[in-house]
MARMARDO-572813 format. One record per atom (N, C-alpha, C): residue in three letters; atom name; x, y, z. Coordinates in pm, 1 decimal. Each point is the difference from the previous one (the first is absolute). Example, Ala and Ser with C-alpha at 12.3 -4.5 7.8 and 13.67 -1.06 7.14 Angstrom:
BEGIN
[ala, N, [1319.0, -569.0, 780.0]] [ala, CA, [-89.0, 119.0, 0.0]] [ala, C, [90.0, 120.0, 0.0]] [ser, N, [-35.0, 105.0, -72.0]] [ser, CA, [82.0, 119.0, 6.0]] [ser, C, [-77.0, 109.0, 73.0]] 
//
This chain:
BEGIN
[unk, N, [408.3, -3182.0, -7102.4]] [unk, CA, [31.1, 79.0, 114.4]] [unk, C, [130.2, -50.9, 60.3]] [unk, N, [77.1, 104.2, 61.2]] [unk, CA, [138.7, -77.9, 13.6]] [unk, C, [8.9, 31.4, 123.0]] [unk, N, [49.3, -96.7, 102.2]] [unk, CA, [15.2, 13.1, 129.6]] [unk, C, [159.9, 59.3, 87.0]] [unk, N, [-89.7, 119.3, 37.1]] [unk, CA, [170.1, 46.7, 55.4]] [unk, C, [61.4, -112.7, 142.3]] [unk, N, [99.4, -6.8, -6.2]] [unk, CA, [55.6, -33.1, 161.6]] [unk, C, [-34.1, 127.1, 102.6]] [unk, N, [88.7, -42.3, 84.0]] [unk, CA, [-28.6, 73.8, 158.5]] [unk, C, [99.4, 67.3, -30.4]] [unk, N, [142.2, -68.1, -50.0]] [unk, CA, [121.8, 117.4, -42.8]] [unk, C, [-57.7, 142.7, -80.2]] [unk, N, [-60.1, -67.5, -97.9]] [unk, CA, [-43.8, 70.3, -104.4]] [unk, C, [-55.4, 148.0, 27.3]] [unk, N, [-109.5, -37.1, 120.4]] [unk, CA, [-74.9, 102.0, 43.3]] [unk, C, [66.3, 84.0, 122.6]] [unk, N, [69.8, -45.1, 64.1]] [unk, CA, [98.2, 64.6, 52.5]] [unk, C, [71.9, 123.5, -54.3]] [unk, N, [61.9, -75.5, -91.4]] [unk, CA, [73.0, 99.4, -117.3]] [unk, C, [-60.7, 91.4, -41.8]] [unk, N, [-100.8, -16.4, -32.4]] [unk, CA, [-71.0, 133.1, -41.9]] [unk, C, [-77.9, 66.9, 84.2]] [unk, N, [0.0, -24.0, 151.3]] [unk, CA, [-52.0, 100.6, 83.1]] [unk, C, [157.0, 76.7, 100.3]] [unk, N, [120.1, -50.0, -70.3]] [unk, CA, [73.6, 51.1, 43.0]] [unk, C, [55.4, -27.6, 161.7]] [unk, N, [-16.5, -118.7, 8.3]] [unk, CA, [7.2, -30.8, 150.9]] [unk, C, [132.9, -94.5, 19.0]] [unk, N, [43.1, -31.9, -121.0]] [unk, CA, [144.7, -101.8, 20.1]] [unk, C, [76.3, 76.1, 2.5]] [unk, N, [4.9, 154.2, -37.3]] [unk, CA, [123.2, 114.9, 0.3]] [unk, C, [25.5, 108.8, 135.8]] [unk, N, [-173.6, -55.5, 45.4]] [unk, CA, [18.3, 94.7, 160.3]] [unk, C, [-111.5, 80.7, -74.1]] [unk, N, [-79.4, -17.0, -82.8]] [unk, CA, [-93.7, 196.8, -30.3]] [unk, C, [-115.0, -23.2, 5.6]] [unk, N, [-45.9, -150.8, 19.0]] [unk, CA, [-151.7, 3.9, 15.1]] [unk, C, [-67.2, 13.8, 106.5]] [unk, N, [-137.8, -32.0, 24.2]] [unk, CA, [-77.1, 7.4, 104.6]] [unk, C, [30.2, 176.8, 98.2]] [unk, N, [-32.3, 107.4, -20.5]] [unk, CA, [49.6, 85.2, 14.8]] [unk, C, [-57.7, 5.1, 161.7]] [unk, N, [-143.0, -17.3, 36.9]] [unk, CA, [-72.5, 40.9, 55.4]] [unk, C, [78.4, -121.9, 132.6]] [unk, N, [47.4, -142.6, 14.1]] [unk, CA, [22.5, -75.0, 39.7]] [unk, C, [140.7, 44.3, 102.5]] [unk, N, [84.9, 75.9, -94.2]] [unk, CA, [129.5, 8.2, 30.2]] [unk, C, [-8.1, 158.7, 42.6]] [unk, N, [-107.9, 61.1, 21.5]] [unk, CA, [42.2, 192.4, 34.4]] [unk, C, [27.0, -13.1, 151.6]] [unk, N, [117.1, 67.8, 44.8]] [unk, CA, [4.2, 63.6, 153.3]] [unk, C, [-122.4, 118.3, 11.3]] [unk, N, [-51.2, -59.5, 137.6]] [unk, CA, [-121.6, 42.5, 53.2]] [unk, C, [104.4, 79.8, 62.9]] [unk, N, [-52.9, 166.6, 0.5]] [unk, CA, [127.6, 104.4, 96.9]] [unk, C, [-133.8, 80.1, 110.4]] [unk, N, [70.3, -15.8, 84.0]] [unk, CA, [-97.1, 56.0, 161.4]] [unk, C, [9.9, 154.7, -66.0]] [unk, N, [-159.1, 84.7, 37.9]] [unk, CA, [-22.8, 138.0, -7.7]] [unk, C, [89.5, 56.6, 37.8]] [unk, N, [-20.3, 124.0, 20.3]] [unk, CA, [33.3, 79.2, 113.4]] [unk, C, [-66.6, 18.3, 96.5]] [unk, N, [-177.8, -12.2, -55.6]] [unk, CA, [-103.0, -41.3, 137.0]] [unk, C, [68.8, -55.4, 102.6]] [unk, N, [-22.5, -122.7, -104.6]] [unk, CA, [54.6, -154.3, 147.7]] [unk, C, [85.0, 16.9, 65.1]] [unk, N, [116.0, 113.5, -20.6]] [unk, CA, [127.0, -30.3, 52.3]] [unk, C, [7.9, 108.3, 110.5]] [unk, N, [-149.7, 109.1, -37.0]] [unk, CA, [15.9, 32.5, 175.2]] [unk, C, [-112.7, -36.5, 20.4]] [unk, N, [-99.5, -86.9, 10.5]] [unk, CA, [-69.3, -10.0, 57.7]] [unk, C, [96.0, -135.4, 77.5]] [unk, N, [48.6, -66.0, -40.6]] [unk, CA, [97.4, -100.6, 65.0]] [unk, C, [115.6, 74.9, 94.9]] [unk, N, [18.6, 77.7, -41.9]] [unk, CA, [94.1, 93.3, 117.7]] [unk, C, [-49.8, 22.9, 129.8]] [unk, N, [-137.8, 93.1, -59.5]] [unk, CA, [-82.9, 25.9, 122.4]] [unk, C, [-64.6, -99.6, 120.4]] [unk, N, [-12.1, -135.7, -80.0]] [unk, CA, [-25.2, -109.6, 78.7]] [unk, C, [87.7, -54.8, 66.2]] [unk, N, [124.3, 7.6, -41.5]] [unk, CA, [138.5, -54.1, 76.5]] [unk, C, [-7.7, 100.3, 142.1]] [unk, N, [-34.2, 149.9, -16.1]] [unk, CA, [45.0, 89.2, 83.3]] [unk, C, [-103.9, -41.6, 98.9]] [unk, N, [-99.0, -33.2, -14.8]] [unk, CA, [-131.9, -17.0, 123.6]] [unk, C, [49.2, -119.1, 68.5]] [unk, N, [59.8, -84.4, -85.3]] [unk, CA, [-0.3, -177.2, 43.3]] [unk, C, [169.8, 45.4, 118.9]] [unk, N, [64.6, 112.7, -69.8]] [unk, CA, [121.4, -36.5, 94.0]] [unk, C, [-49.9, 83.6, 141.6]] [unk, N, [-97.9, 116.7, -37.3]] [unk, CA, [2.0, 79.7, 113.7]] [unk, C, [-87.8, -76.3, 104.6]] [unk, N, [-84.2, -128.2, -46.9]] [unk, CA, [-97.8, -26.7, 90.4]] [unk, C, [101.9, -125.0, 103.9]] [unk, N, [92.8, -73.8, -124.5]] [unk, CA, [111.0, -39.6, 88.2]] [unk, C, [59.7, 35.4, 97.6]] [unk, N, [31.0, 185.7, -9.6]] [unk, CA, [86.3, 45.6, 76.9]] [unk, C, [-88.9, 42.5, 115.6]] [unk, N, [-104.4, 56.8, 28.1]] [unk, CA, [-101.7, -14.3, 116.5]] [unk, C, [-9.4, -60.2, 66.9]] [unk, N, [-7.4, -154.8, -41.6]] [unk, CA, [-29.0, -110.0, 60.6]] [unk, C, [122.2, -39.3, 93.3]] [unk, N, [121.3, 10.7, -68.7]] [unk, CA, [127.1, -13.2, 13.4]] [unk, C, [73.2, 93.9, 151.3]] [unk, N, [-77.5, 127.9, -21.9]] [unk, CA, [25.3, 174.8, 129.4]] [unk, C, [-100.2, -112.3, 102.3]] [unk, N, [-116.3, -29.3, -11.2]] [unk, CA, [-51.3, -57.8, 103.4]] [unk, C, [2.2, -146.7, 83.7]] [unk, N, [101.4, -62.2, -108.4]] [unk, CA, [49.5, -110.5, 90.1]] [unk, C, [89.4, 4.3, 87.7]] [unk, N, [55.4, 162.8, -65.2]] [unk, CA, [167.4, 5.3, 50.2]] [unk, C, [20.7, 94.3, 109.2]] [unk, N, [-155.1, 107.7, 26.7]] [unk, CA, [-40.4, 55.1, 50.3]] [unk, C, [56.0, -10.0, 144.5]] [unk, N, [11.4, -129.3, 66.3]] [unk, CA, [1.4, -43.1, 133.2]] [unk, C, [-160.6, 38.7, 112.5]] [unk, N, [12.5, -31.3, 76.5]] [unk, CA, [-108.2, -23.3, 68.0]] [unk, C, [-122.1, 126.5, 6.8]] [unk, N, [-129.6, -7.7, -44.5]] [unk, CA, [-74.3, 91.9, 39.3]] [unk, C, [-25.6, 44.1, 131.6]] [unk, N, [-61.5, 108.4, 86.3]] [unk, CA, [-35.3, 63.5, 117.7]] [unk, C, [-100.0, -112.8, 9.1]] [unk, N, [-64.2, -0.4, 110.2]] [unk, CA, [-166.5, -53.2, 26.4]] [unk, C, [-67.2, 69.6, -6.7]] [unk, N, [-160.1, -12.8, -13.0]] [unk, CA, [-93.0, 93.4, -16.7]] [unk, C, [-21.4, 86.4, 97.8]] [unk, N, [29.7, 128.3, -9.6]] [unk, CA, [-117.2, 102.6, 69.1]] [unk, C, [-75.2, 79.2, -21.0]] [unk, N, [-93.2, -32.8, 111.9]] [unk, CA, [-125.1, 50.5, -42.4]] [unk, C, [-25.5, 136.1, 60.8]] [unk, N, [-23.9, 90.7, -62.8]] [unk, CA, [-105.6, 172.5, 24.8]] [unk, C, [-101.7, -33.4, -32.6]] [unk, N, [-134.1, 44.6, 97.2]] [unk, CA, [-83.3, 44.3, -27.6]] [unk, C, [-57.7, 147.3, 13.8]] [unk, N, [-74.6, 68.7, -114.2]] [unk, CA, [-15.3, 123.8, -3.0]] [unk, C, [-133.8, -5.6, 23.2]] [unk, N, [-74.6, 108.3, 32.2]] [unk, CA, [-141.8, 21.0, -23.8]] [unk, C, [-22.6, 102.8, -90.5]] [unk, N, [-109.3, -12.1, -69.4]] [unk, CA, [-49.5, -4.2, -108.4]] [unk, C, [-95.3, 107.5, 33.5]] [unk, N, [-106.2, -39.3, 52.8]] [unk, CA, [-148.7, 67.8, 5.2]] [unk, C, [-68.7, -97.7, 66.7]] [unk, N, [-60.6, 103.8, 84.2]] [unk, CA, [-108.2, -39.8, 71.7]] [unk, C, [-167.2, 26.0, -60.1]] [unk, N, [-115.6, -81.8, -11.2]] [unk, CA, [-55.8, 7.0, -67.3]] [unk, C, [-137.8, -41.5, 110.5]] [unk, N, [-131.0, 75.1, -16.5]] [unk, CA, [-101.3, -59.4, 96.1]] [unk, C, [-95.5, -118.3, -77.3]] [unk, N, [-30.2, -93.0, 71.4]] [unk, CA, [-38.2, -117.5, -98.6]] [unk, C, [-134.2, -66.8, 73.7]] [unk, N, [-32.5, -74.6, -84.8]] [unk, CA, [-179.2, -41.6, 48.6]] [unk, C, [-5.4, -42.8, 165.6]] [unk, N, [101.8, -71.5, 53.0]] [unk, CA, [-11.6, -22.1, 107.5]] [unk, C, [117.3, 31.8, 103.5]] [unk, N, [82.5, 112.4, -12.9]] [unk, CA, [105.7, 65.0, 66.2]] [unk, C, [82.3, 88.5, -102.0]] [unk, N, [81.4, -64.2, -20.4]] [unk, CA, [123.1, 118.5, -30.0]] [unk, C, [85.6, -141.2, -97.9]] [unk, N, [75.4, 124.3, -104.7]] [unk, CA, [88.4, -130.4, -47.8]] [unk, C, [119.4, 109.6, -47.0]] [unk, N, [160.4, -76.3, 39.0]] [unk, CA, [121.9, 15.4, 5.0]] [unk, C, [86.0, -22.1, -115.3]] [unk, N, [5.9, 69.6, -91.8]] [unk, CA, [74.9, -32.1, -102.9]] [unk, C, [169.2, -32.8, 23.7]] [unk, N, [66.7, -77.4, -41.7]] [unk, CA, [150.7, 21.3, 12.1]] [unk, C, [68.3, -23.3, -110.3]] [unk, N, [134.1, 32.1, 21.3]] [unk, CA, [45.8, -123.5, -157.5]] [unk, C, [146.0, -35.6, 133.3]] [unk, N, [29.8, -122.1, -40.6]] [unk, CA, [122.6, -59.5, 75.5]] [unk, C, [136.4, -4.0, -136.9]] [unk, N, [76.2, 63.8, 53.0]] [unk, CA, [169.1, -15.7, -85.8]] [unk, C, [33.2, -93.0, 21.7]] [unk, N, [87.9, -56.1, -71.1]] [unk, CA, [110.2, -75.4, 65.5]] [unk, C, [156.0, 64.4, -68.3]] [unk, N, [63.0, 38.7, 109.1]] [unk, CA, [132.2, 44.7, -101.9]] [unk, C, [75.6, -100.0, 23.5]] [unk, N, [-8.8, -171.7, 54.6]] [unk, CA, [136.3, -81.1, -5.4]] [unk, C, [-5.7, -67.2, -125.5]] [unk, N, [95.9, -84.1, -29.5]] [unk, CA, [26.9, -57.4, -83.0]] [unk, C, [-79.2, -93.1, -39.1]] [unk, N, [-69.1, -92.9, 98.1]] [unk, CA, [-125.8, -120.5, -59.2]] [unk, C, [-95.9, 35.5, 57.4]] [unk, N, [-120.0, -108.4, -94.4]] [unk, CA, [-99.4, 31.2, 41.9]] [unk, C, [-13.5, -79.4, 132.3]] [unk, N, [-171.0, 66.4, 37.7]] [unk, CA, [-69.4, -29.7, 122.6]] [unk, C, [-72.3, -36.4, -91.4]] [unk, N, [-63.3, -120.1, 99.7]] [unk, CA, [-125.8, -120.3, -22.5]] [unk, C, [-106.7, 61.6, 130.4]] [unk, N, [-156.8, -27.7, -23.1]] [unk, CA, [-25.7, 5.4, 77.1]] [unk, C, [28.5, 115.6, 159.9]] [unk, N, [-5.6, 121.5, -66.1]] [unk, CA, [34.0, 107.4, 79.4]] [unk, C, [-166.5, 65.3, 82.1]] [unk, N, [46.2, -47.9, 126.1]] [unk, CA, [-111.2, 57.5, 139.2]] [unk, C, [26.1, 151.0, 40.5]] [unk, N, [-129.2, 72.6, -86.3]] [unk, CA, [22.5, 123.7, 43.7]] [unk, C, [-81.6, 31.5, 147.7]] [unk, N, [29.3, 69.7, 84.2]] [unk, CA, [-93.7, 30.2, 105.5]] [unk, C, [-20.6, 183.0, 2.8]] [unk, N, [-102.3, -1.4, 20.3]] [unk, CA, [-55.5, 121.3, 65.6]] [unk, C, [-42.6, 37.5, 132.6]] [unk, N, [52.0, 106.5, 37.7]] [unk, CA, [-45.7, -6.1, 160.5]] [unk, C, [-21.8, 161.4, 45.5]] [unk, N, [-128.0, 26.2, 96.9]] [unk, CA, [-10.3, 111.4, -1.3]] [unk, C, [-19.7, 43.3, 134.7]] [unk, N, [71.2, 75.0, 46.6]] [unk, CA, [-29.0, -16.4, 176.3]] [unk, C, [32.5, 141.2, 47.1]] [unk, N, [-8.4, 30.5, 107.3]] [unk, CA, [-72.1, 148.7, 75.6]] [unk, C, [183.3, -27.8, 133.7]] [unk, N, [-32.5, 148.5, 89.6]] [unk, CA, [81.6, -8.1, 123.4]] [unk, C, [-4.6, -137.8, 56.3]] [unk, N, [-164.8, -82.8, -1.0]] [unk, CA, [-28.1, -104.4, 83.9]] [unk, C, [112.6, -131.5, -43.1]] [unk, N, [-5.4, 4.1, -122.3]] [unk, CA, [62.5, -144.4, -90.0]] [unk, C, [-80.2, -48.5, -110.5]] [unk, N, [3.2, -52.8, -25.0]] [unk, CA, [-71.5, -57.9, -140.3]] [unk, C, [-143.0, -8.0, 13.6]] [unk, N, [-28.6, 63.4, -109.5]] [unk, CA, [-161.8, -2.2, 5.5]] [unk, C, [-94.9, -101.0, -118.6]] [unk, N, [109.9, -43.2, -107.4]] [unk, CA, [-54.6, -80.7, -100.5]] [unk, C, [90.7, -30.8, -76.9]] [unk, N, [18.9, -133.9, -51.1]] [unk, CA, [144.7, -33.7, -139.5]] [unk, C, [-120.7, -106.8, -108.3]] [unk, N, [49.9, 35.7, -78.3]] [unk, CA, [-26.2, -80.7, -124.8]] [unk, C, [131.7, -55.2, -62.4]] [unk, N, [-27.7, -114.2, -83.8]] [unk, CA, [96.2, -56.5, -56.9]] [unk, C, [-8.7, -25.2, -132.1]] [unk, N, [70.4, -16.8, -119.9]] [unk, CA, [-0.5, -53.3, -105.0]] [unk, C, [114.2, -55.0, -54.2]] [unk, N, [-21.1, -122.3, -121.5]] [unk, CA, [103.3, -51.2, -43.0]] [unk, C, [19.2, 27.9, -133.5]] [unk, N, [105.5, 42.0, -51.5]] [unk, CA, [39.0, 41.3, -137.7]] [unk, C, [54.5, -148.1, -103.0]] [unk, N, [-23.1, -30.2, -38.0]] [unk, CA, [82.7, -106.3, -107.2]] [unk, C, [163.6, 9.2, 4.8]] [unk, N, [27.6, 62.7, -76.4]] [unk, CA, [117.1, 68.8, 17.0]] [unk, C, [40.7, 109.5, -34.9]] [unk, N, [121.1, 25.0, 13.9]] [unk, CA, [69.5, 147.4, 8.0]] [unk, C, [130.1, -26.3, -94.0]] [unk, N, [-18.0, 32.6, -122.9]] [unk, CA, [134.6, -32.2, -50.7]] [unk, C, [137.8, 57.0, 22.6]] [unk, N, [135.7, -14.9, -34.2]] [unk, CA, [148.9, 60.1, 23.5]] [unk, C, [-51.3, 126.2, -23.4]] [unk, N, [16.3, 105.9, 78.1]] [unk, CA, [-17.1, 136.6, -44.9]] [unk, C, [-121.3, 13.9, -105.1]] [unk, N, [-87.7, 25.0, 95.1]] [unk, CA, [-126.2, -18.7, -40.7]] [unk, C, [-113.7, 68.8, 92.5]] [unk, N, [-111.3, -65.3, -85.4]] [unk, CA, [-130.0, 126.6, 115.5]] [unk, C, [-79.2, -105.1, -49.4]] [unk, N, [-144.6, 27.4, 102.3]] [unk, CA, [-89.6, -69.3, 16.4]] [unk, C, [-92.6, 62.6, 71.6]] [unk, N, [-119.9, 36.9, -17.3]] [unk, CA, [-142.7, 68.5, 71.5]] [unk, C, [-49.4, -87.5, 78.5]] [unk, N, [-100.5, 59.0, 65.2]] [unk, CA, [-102.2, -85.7, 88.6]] [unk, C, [-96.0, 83.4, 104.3]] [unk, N, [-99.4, -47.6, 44.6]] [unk, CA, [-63.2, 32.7, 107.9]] [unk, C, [-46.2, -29.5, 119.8]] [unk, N, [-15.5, 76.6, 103.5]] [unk, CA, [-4.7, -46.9, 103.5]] [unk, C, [-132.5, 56.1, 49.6]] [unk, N, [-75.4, -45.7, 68.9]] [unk, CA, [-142.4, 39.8, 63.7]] [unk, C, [-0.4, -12.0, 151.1]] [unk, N, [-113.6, 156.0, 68.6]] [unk, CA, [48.4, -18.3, 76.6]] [unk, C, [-150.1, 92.2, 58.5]] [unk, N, [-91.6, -29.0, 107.9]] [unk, CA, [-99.7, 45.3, 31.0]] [unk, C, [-4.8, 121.9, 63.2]] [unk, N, [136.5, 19.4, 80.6]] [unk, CA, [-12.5, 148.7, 84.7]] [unk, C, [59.2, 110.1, -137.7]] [unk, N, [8.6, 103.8, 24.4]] [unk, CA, [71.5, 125.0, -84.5]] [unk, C, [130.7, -49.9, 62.1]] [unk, N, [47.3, -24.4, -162.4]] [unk, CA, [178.6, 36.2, 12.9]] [unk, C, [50.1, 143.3, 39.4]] [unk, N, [-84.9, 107.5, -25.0]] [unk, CA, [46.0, 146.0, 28.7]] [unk, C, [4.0, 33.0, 118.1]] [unk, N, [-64.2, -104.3, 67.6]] [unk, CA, [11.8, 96.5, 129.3]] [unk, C, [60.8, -127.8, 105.1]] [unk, N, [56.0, -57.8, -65.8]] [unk, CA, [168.3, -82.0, 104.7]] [unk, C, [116.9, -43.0, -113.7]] [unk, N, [94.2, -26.8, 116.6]] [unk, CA, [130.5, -4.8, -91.4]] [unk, C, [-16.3, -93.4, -81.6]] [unk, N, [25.7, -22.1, -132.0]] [unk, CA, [3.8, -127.1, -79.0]] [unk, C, [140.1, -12.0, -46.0]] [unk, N, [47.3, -135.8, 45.1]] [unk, CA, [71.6, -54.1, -0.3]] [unk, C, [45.0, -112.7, -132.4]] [unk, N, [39.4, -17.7, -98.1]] [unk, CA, [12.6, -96.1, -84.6]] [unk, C, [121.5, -64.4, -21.5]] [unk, N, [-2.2, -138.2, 27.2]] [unk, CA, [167.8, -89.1, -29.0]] [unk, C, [-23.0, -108.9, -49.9]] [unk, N, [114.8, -98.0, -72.9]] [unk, CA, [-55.0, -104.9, 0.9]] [unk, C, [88.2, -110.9, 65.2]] [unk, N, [-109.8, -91.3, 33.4]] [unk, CA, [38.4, -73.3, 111.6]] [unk, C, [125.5, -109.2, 6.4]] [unk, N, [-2.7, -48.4, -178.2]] [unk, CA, [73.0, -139.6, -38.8]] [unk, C, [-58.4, -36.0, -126.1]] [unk, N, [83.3, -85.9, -46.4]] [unk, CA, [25.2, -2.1, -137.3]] [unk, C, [36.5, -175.7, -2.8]] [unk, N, [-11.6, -37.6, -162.5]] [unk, CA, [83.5, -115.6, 1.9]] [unk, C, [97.9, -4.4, -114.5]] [unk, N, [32.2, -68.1, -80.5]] [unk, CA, [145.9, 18.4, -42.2]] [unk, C, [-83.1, -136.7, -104.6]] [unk, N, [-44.4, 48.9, -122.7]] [unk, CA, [-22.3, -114.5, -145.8]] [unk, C, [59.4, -49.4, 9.1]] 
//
């Protein structure tokens, strides 16, 4: 049995001339898949940049304000209950937003309820209810909210 060298075997796989190992030496070439799905990812990554970028540059938001609307009035096991939803059209949120209800005649106030909302996001809405033992229908009801805090 005759023992080749390392030259030997070289030589005959064609690798001292540049032609062997074919699989070793191939350029790997990107799809056309990849090359938009890589496009499309560039376009999200720059646009989410550029968002971020309008709202730093934005300059100062409004403060929150708050609307409250009413909703529906509803009769309930032990009075009456006040549906609302509260807006906010300023720029940040409200923390901790005190809604009040108040319902009162020629005389002056005849009953208020209160509730607290979590928050109210930038241009945003938020529900809630208010309870209240006399008929809302038959005095003025009044709904605002009182104060807010600032996350």
């Amino acid at each position: 049995m005759t023992r080749v060298g390392r030259s030997q075997n070289r030589r005959d796989r064609g690798e001292e001339n540049g032609q062997g190992n074919e699989v070793g030496r191939r350029r790997f070439e990107t799809s056309t898949t990849e090359w938009i799905v890589a496009g499309v990812s560039a376009l999200v990554v720059l646009a989410a940049l550029g968002l971020l970028l309008h709202d730093a540059l934005d300059g100062p938001t409004t403060p929150a304000l708050i609307d409250i609307r009413t909703d529906s009035i509803h009769r309930a096991a032990y009075g009456y209950l006040v549906t609302f939803t509260a807006r906010n059209r300023g720029g940040e949120t409200a923390a901790d937003v005190i809604v009040e209800g108040e319902l009162s005649d020629d005389a002056g106030s005849v009953q208020t309820s209160q509730t607290t909302l979590d928050y109210v996001p930038a241009e945003g809405e938020r529900s809630g209810g208010l309870f209240f033992t006399e008929d809302p229908g038959a005095y003025r009801l009044t709904l605002r909210a009182l104060g807010f805090g600032v996350p």
